[in-house]
C-alpha positions as CSV (number, residue, x, y, z in Angstrom):
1,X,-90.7,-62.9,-51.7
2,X,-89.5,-61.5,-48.3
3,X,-85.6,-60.2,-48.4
4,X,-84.2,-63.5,-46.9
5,X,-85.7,-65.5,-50.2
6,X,-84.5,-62.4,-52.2
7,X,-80.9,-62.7,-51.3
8,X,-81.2,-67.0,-51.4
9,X,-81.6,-66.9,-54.8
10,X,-79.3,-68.7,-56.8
11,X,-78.2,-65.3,-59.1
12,X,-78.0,-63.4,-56.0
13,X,-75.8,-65.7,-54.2
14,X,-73.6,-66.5,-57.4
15,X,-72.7,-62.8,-58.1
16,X,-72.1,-62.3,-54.3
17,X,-69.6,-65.0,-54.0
18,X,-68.0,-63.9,-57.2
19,X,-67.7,-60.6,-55.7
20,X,-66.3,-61.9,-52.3
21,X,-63.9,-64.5,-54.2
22,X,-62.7,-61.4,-56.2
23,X,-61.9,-59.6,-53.4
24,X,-60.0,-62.6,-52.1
25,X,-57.9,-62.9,-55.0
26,X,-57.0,-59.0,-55.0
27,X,-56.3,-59.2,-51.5
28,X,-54.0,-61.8,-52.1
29,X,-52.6,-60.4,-55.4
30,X,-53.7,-62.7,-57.6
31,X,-55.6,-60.2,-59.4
32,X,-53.7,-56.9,-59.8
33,X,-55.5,-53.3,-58.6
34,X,-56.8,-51.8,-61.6
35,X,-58.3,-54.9,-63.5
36,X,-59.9,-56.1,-59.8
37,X,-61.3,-52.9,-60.1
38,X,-63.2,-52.5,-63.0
39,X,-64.6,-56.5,-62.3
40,X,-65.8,-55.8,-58.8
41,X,-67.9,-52.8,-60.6
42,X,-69.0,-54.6,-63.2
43,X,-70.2,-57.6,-60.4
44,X,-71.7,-54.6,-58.0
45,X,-73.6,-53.3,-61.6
46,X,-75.2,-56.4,-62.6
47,X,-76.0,-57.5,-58.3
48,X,-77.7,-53.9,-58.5
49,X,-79.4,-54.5,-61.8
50,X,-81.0,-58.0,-60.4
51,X,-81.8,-56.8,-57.0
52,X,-84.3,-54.0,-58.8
53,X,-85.8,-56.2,-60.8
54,X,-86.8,-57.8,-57.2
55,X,-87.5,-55.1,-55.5
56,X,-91.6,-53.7,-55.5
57,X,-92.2,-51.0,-53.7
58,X,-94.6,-51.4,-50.4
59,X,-95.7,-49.6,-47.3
60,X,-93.2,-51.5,-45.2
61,X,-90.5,-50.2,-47.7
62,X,-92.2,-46.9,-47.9
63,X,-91.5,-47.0,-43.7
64,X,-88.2,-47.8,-43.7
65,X,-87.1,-45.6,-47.1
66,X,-88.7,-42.5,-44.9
67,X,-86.8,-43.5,-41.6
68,X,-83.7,-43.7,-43.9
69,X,-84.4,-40.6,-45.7
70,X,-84.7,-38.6,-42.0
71,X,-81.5,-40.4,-40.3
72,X,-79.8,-39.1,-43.3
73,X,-80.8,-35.4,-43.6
74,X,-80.3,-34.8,-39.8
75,X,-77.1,-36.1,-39.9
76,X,-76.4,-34.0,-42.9
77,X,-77.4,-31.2,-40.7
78,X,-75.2,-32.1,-38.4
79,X,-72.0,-32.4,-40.8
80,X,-72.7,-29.1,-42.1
81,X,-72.7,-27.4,-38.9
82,X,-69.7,-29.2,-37.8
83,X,-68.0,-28.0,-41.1
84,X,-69.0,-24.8,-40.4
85,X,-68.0,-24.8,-36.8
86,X,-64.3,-26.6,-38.0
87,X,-64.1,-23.4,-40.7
88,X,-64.6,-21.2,-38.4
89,X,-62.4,-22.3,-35.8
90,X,-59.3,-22.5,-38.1
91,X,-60.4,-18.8,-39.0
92,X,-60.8,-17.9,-35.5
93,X,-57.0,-19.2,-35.5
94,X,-55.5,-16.6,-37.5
95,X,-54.4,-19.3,-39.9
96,X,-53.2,-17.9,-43.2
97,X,-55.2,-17.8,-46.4
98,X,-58.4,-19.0,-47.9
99,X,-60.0,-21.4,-45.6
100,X,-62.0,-24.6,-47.0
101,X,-63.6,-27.2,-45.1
102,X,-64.9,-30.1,-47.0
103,X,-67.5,-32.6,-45.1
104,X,-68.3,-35.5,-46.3
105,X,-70.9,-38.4,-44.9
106,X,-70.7,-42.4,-46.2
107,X,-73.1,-44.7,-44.7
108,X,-71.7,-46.4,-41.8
109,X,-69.0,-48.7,-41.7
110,X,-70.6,-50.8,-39.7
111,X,-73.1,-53.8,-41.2
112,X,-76.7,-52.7,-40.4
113,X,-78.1,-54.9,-37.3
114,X,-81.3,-54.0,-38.8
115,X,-81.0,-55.8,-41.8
116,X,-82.9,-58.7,-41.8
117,X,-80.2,-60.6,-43.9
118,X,-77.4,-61.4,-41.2
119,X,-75.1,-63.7,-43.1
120,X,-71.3,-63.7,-43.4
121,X,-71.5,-63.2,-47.2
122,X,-74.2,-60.4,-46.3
123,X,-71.2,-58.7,-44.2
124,X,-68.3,-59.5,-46.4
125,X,-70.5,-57.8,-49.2
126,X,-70.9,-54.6,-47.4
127,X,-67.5,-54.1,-46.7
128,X,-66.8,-54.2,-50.3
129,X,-69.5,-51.8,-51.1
130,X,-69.1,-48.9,-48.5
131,X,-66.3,-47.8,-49.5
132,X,-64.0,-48.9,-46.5
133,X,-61.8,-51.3,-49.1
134,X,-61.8,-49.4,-51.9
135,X,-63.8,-47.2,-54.5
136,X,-65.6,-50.3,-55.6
137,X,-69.0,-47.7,-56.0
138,X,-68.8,-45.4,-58.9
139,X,-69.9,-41.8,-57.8
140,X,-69.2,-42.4,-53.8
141,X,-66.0,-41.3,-53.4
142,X,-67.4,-38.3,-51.6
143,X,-69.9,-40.3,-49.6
144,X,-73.6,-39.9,-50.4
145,X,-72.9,-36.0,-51.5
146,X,-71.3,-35.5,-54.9
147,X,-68.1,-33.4,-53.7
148,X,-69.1,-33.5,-49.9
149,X,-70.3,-29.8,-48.1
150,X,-68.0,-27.2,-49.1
151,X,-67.5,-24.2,-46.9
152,X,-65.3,-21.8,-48.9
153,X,-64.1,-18.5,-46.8
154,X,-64.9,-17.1,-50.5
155,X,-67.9,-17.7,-50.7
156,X,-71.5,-17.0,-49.8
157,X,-72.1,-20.5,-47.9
158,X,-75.5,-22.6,-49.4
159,X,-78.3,-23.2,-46.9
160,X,-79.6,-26.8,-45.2
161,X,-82.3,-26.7,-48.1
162,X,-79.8,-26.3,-51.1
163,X,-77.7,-28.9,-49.7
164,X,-80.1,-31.1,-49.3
165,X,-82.5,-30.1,-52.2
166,X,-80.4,-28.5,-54.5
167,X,-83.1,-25.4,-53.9
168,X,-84.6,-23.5,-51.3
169,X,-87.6,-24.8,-50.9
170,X,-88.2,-28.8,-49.8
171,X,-88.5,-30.9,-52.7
172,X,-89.0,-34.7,-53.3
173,X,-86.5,-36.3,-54.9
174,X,-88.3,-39.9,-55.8
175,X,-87.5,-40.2,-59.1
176,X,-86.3,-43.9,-59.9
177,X,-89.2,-44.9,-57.5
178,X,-92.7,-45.7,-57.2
179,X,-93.8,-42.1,-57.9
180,X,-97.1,-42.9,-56.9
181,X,-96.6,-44.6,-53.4
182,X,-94.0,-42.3,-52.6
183,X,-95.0,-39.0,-53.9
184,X,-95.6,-37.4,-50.6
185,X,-92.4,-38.2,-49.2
186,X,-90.4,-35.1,-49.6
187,X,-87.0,-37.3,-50.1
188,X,-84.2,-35.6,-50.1
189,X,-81.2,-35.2,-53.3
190,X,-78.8,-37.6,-51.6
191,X,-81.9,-40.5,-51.4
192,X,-81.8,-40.0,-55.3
193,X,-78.2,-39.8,-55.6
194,X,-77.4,-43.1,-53.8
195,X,-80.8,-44.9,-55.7
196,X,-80.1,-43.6,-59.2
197,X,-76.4,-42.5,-59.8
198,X,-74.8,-45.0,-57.5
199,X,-75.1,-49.1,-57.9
200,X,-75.4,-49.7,-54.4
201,X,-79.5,-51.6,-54.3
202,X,-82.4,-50.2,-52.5
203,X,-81.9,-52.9,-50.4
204,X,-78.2,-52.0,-49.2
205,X,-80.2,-48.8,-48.3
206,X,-83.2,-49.1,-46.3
207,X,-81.9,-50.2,-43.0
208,X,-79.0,-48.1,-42.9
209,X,-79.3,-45.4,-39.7
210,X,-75.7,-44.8,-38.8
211,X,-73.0,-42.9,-40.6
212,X,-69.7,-42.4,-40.8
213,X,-68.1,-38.3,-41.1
214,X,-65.3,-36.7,-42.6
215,X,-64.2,-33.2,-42.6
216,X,-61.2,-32.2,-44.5
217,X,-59.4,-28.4,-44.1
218,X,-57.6,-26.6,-46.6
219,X,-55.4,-23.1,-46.6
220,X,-54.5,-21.6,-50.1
221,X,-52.1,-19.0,-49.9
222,X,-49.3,-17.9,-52.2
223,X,-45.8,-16.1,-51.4
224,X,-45.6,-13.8,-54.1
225,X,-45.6,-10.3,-53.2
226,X,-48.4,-8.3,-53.1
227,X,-47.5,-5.7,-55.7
228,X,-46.4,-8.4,-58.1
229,X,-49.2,-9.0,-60.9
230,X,-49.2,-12.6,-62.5
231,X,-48.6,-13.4,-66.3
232,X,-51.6,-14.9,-68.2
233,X,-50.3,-17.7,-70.7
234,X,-52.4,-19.0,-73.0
235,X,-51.9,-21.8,-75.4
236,X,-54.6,-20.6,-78.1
């Protein structure tokens, strides 16, 4: 089937409009917060779980999961040198105390022009999934990083490689895929991330080439003076 006939199926369409009327209802507090919460997840789990059972992995996928996969790791580049750079500038600043900058990357806002798929409902779904609404996508709160890229004036910072591979060498992180057709593909740990941990569907993925940033600062510092040692309490 191509994509189109993939998302014209009637259990495609049916969980998408239930996700879309859902989000009406919240919207207009019909539904309250927390119980519209845990149905939109449950819709986005089972949409996921019938979108894999469609999806068989091709060259033409192959194409567009390693344009995906290099659009994402130079941006991540990018973040982590503009975390850096924030870090050091706040340093640079004389601010007081222990200096953390916190980057974070979501896939972009914005509904891909490259999808194929160009419908309203296609649109209206994609707002509800990248995180723009609300945290409608278990383990995306931080964007496509569990817990963003931390620079800590603390600590020794990770390299490109570790944030990207978890190690120092390159890696390929294709586990939940074809491991055949895409065992020379050097994927990167976010790629797995989003495919295995998060219910967003391969397809919400491979067309994505845009993202959007955040970088967060923090300063730690106490008032207590410097001669004066804390107490440890312990409750055991």
């Amino acid at each position: 089937m191509t994509v189109q006939e993939i998302f014209d199926t009637p259990a495609i369409k049916k969980v998408e409009n239930e996700m879309i009327g859902l989000e009406e209802n919240i919207e207009r507090h019909r539904v309250d917060k927390p119980s519209g919460l845990e149905m939109m997840r449950v819709l986005i789990g089972l949409r996921r779980n019938l979108l894999a059972d469609m999806f068989v992995m091709d060259e033409n996928y192959k194409r567009l999961l390693s344009d995906f996969n290099e659009t994402m790791k130079q941006q991540l580049i990018r973040m982590r040198h503009e975390t850096i750079k924030a870090a050091h500038g706040v340093m640079n600043a004389d601010v007081t105390g222990e200096i953390q900058a916190i980057g974070k990357c979501f896939l972009g806002y914005r509904y891909s022009k490259l999808h194929p798929v160009q419908t309203m409902r296609a649109k209206k779904i994609w707002a509800i999934l990248n995180g723009s609404i609300d945290d409608y996508v278990q383990f995306y709160s931080d964007g496509v990083l569990m817990g963003g890229y931390v620079y800590d004036s603390r600590k020794e910072q990770e390299s490109e490689n570790q944030m990207l591979y978890l190690q120092e060498e390159p890696d390929n992180w294709n586990e939940g895929l074809d491991m055949e057709i895409t065992k020379d593909m050097y994927l990167i740990y976010p790629v797995h991330h989003l495919v295995s941990h998060t219910d967003f569907s391969i397809f919400d993925l491979l067309w994505v080439r845009d993202f959007n940033m955040e970088i967060q600062m923090k300063s730690n510092y106490a008032t207590y003076p410097e001669e004066e040692e804390g107490e440890d309490i312990s409750f055991i």
